[in-house]
C-alpha positions in Angstrom: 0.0 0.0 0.0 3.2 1.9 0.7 4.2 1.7 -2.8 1.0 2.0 -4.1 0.0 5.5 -2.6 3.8 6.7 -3.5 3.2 5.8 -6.9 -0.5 7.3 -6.8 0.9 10.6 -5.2 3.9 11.3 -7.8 1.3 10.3 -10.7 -1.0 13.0 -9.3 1.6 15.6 -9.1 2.5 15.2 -12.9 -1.1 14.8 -14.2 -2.0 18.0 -12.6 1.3 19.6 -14.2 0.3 18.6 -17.3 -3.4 19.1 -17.1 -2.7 22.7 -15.9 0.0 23.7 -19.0 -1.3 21.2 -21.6 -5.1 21.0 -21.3 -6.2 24.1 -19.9 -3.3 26.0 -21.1 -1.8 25.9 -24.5 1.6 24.9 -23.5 3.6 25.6 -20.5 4.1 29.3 -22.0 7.4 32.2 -21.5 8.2 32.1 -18.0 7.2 29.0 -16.9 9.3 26.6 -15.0 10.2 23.5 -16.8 8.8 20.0 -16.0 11.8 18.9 -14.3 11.8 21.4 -11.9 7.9 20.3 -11.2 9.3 16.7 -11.1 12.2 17.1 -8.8 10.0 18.3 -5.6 8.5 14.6 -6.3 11.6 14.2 -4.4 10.3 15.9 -1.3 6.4 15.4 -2.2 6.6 11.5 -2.1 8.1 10.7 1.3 6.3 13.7 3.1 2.9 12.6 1.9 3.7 8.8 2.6 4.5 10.1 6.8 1.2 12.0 6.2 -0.5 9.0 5.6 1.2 7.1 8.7 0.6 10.4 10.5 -3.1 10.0 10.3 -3.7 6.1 10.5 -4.2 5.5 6.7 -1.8 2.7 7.2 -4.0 1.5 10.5 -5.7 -2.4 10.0 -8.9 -1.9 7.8 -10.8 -4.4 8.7 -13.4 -3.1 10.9 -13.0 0.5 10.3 -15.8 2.5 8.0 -14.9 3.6 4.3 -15.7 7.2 5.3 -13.4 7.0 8.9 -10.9 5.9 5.7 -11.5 8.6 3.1 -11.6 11.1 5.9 -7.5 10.3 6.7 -7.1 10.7 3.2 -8.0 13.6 2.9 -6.8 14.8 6.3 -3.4 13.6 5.4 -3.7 15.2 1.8 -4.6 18.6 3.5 -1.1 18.3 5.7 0.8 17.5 2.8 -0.6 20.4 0.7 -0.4 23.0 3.7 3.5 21.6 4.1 4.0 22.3 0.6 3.0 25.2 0.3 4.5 26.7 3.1 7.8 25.6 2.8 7.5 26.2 -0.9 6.4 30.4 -0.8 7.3 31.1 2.4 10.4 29.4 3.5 12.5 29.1 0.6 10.3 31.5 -1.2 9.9 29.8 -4.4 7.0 31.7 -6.1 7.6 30.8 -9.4 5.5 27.5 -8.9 1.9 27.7 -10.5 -0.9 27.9 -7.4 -3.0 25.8 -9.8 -1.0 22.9 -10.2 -1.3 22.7 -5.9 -4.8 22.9 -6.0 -5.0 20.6 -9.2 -2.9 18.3 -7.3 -4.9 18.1 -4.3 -8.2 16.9 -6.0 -6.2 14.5 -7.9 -4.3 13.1 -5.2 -7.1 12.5 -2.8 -9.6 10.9 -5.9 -7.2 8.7 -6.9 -6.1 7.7 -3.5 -9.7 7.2 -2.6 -10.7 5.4 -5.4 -7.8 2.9 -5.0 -8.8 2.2 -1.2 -12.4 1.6 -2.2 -11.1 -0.7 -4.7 -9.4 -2.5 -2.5 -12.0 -2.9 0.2 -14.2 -4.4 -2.6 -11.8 -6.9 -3.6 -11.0 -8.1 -0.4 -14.6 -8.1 0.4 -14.7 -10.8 -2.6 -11.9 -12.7 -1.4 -13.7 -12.9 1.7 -16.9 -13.7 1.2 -15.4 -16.7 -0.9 -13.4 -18.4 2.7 -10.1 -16.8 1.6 -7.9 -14.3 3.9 -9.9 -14.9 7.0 -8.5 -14.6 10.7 -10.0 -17.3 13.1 -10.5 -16.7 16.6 -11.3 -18.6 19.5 -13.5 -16.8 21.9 -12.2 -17.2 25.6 -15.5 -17.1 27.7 -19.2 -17.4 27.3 -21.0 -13.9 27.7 -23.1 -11.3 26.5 -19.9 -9.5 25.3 -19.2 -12.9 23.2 -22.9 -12.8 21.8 -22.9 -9.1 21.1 -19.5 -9.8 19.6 -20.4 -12.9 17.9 -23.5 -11.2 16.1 -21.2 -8.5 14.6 -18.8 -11.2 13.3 -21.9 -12.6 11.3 -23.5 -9.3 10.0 -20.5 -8.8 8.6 -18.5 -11.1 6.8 -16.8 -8.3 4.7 -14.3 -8.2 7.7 -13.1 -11.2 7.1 -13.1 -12.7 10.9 -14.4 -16.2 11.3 -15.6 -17.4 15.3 -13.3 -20.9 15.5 -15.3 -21.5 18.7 -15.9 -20.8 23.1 -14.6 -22.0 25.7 -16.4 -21.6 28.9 -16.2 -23.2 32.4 -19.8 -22.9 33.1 -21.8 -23.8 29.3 -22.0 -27.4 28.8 -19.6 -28.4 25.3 -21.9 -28.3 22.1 -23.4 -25.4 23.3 -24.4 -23.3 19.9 -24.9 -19.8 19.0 -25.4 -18.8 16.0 -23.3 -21.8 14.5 -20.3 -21.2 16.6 -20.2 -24.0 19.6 -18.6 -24.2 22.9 -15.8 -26.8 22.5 -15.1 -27.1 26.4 -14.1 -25.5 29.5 -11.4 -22.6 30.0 -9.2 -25.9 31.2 -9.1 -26.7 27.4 -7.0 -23.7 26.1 -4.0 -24.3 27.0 -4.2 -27.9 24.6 -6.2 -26.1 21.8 -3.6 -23.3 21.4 -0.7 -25.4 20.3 -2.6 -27.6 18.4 -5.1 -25.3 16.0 -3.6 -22.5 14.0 -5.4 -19.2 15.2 -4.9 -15.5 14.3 -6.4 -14.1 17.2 -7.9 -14.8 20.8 -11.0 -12.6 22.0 -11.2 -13.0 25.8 -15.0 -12.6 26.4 -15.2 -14.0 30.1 -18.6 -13.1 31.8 -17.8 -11.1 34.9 -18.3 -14.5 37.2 -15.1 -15.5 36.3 -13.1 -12.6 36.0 -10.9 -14.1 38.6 -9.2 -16.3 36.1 -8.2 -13.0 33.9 -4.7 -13.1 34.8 -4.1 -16.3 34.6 -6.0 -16.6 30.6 -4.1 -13.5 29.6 -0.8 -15.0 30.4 -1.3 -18.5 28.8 -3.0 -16.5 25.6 0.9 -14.2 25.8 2.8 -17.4 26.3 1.3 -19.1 22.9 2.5 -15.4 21.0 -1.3 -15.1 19.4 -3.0 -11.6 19.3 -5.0 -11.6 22.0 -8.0 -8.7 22.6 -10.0 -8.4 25.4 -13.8 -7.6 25.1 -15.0 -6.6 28.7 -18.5 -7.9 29.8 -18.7 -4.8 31.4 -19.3 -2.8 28.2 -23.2 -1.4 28.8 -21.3 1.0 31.7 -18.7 2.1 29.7 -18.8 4.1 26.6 -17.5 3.5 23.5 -14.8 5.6 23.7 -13.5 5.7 26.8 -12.1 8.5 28.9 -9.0 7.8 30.3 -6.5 9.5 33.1 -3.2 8.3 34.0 -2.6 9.2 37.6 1.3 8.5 37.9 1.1 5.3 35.8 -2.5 4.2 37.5 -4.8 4.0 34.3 -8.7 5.3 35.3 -11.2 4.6 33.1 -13.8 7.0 33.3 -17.7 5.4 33.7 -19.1 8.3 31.2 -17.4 10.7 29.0 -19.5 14.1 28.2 -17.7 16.4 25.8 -20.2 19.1 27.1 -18.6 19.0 30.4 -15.2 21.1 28.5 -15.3 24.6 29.4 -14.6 25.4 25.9 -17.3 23.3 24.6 -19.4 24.7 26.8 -18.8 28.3 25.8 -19.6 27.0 22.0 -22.6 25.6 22.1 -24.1 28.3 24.3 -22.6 30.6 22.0 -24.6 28.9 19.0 -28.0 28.7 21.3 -27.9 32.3 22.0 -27.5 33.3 17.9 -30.1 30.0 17.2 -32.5 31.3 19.2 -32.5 34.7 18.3 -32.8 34.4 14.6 -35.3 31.1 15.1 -37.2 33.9 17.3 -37.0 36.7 14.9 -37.9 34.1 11.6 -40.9 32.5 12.9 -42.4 35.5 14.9 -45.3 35.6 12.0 -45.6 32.2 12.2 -46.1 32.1 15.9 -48.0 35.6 16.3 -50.6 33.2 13.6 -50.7 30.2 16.2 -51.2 32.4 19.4 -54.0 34.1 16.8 -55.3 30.7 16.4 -55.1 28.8 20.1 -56.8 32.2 21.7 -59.8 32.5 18.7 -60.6 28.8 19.1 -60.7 27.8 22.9 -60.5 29.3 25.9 -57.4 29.8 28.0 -54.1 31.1 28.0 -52.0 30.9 24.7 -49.0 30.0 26.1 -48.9 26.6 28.4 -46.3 26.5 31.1 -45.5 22.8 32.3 -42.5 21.8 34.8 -40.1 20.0 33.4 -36.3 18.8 34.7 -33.1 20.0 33.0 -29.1 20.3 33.8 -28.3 18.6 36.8 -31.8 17.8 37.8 -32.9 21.6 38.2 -36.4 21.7 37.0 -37.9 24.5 35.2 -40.6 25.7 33.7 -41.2 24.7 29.5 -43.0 26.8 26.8 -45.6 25.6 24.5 -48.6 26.9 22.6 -51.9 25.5 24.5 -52.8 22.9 22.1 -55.3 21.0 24.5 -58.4 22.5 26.2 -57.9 23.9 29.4 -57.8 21.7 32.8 -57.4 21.2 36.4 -53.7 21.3 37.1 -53.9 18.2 38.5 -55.8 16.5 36.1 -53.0 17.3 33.0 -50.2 15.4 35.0 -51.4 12.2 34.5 -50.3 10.8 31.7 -48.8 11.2 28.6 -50.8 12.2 24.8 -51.7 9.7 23.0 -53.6 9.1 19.8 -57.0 10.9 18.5 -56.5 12.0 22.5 -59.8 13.8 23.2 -57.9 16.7 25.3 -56.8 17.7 22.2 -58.4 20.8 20.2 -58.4 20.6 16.4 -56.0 23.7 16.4 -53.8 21.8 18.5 -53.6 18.6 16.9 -52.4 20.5 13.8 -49.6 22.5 15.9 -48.4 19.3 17.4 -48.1 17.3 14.4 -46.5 20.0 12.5 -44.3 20.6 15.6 -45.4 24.3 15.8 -46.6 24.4 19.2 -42.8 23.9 20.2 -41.8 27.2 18.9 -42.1 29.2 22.5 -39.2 27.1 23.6 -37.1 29.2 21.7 -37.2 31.3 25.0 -36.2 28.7 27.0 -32.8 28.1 24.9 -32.4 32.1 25.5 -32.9 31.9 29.0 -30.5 29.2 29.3 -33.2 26.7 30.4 -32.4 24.4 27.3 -30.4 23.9 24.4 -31.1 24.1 20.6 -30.3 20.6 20.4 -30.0 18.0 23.5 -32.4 15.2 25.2 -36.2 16.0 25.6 -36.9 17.1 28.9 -39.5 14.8 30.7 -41.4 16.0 33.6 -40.6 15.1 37.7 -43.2 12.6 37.6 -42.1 10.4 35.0 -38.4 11.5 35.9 -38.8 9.5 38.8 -40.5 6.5 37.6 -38.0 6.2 34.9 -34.9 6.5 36.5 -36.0 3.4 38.7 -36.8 1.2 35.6 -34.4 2.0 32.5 -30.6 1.9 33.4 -28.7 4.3 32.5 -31.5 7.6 32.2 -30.8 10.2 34.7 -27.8 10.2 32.1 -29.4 12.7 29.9 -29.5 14.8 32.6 -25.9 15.6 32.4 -26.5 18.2 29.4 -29.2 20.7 28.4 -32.4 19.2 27.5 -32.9 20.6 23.4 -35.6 21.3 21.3 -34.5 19.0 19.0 -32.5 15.4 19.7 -30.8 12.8 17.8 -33.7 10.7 19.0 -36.3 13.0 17.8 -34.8 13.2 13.9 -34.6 9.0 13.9 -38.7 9.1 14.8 -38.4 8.4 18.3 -41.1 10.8 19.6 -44.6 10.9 21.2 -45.7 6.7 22.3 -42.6 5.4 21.2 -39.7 3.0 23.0 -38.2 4.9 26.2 -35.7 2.6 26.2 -34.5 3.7 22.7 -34.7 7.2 23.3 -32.2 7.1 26.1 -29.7 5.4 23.9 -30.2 7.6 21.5 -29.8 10.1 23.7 -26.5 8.6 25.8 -24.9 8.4 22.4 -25.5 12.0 21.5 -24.2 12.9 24.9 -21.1 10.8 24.2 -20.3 11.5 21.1 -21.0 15.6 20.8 -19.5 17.8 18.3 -20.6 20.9 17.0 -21.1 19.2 13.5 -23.4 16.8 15.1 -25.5 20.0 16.2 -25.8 21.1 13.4 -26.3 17.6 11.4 -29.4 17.4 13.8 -30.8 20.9 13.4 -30.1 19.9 9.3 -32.1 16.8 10.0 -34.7 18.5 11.7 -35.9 20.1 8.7 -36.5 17.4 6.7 -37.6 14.4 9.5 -38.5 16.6 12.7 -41.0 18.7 11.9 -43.9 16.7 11.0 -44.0 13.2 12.6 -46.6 10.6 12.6 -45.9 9.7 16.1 -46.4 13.6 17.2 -49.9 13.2 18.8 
């Protein structure tokens, strides 16, 4: 791959030379540098761009990783090289008599070519694989949900070329099968099966029972030289990236990681509620000056609904809507949750719910700082309670702003639909933040949030 992507990168350099002077230029022209002054910085250009590529894990095992995670250290490492270039080129050694053109021409080449070869690549091997050739065989070391879960990814996806050899498990009787691959015996049995079967790789899956035997697997798996990865049973705790500390060579493993715990991360996304909410305020003012028109003309009661709700750190606070039922005893609208052709329900209201209009008012919430342009849906005390007894893991989402918008929300999970689901949904948002995942959502929002079937 080495060779290929040197060969690629010095091929892209010269196309774009000539493509520049010969095809969009009639000839290199007076004053132009010759070709082999081009060539000769393929001298430099080649072994820079090939420590790029090291630089940013192009070189990394492909196996399980996504084409885009791929394409996206190509061009990363393409976007180094280029920035190197050019700096050392005009400002360093303050050769300016290289054409800006060819740089940029070189750029687009380098990274299509480059991209198109890896694709290429993954599809052959993907071929190769899916006909029993270049396969790795493991042997997984204990019987658990983290074998299972690892197990079922194995099988959806055969394009990574791992093949299950077999379990071994002090506790399932041998013959044991899941999903074809059988328990061959107890953890007794590894030491005989490692010197006798030719395996790529060991996946130490034990179930947290017998966790007490770690040490002992991990050394007889090092003794018999085979990769050996451990694949903790422990994994619904943890995310899936980690947050480590190293306190004086102690390694911590944090139990949750929250981006939106950073001071600085913080400050940007407050930043972008504050500018959201202003110009969502300022656009849809018609829009809802129409709807308070509309709730006040057709039923009696307040326009604007006021409903207790919990937020950051538990602190509960009080949520906007338009009035889209008619009006009740206070008591009376805490009971449960909307649900379809609910008679509570006016016809004005059933329109602003399902076109997600009577949400609008929250738009002073994200202003006040009560919520967030995008985060988890905030639920109220009652429910906050209930749930955080039965679903693991929920007072998680308390850990960040609730939003107007969520990653559940854009994927349909509103109104009567799984809990359970949502809070993953919303766990992985909190996990995984970025500001391009804000604004991914808030893009999404247009298109899926807005009207939804299960919006009651």
């Amino acid at each position: 791959m080495v060779v290929a992507d040197a060969v690629i990168t010095a091929s892209s350099f010269m196309s774009a030379y000539y493509f520049k002077f010969y095809i969009l230029n009639n000839g290199p022209g007076i004053g132009v540098l010759p070709a082999s002054d081009y060539f000769a910085l393929l001298g430099f250009i080649v072994p820079v761009y090939v420590l790029m590529y090291y630089a940013c894990s192009v070189y990394a095992p492909k196996r399980t990783v996504r084409r885009r995670f791929e394409i996206y250290g190509i061009i990363k490492a393409n976007t180094i090289g280029i920035l190197t270039l050019i700096i050392i080129l005009y400002m360093v050694v303050r050769e300016i008599n290289y054409s800006r053109s060819v740089m940029v021409i070189f750029y687009g080449f380098n990274v299509f070519l480059t991209s198109c070869f890896r694709l290429a690549l993954r599809k052959g091997l993907r071929t190769i694989r899916s006909r029993g050739y270049n396969l790795k065989h493991i042997l997984l070391v204990g019987y658990s949900r983290a074998a299972e879960e690892y197990i079922d990814r194995l099988k959806d996806n055969p394009q990574w070329g791992y093949e299950a050899y077999g379990i071994l498990d002090n506790s399932i009787p041998a013959g044991t099968c899941y999903k074809g691959v059988q328990v061959l015996g107890s953890l007794t049995n590894l030491e005989t099966i490692l010197p006798e079967n030719r395996l790529d790789e060991i996946a130490i899956t034990l179930p947290l029972r017998d966790y007490d035997c770690l040490g002992e697997i991990v050394s007889t798996c090092e003794k018999s030289g085979v990769h050996t990865k451990f694949i903790p049973d422990y994994n619904s705790l943890i995310p899936s990236k980690p947050y480590t500390e190293d306190l004086m060579g102690l390694p911590v493993i944090n139990i949750r990681y929250v981006p939106l715990t950073n001071t600085g991360n913080i400050i940007i996304k407050r930043i972008m509620d504050i500018i959201g909410s202003l110009a969502g305020i300022l656009i849809t003012s018609p829009v809802m000056l129409a709807s308070a028109l509309l709730v006040k003309l057709t039923s009696p009661g307040p326009v604007i609904f006021r409903q207790e709700r919990v937020g950051l750190h538990n602190r509960p606070f009080y949520m906007y809507k338009f009035r889209s039922m008619e009006q009740q005893a206070p008591g009376e609208e805490k009971k449960a949750w909307t649900v379809r052709d609910d008679p509570r329900v006016t016809p004005v209201g059933r329109f602003l719910r399902r076109t997600s209009l009577d949400e609008l008012p929250q738009l002073f919430n994200i202003l006040k700082g009560d919520m967030s342009l995008v985060g988890p849906r905030p639920e109220r005390p009652l429910f906050v309670e209930k749930f955080r007894e039965e679903i693991p893991r929920y007072m998680v989402k308390h850990q960040v702003r609730p939003g107007l918008t969520g990653w559940a929300q854009v994927n349909g999970l509103r109104g009567d639909t799984s809990i359970r689901k949502r809070i993953e949904h919303d766990i992985y948002y909190i996990e995984n933040w970025t500001f391009g995942f804000d604004i991914k959502i808030i893009l999404l929002t247009f298109f899926t949030g807005f009207i939804n079937k299960n919006a009651y």
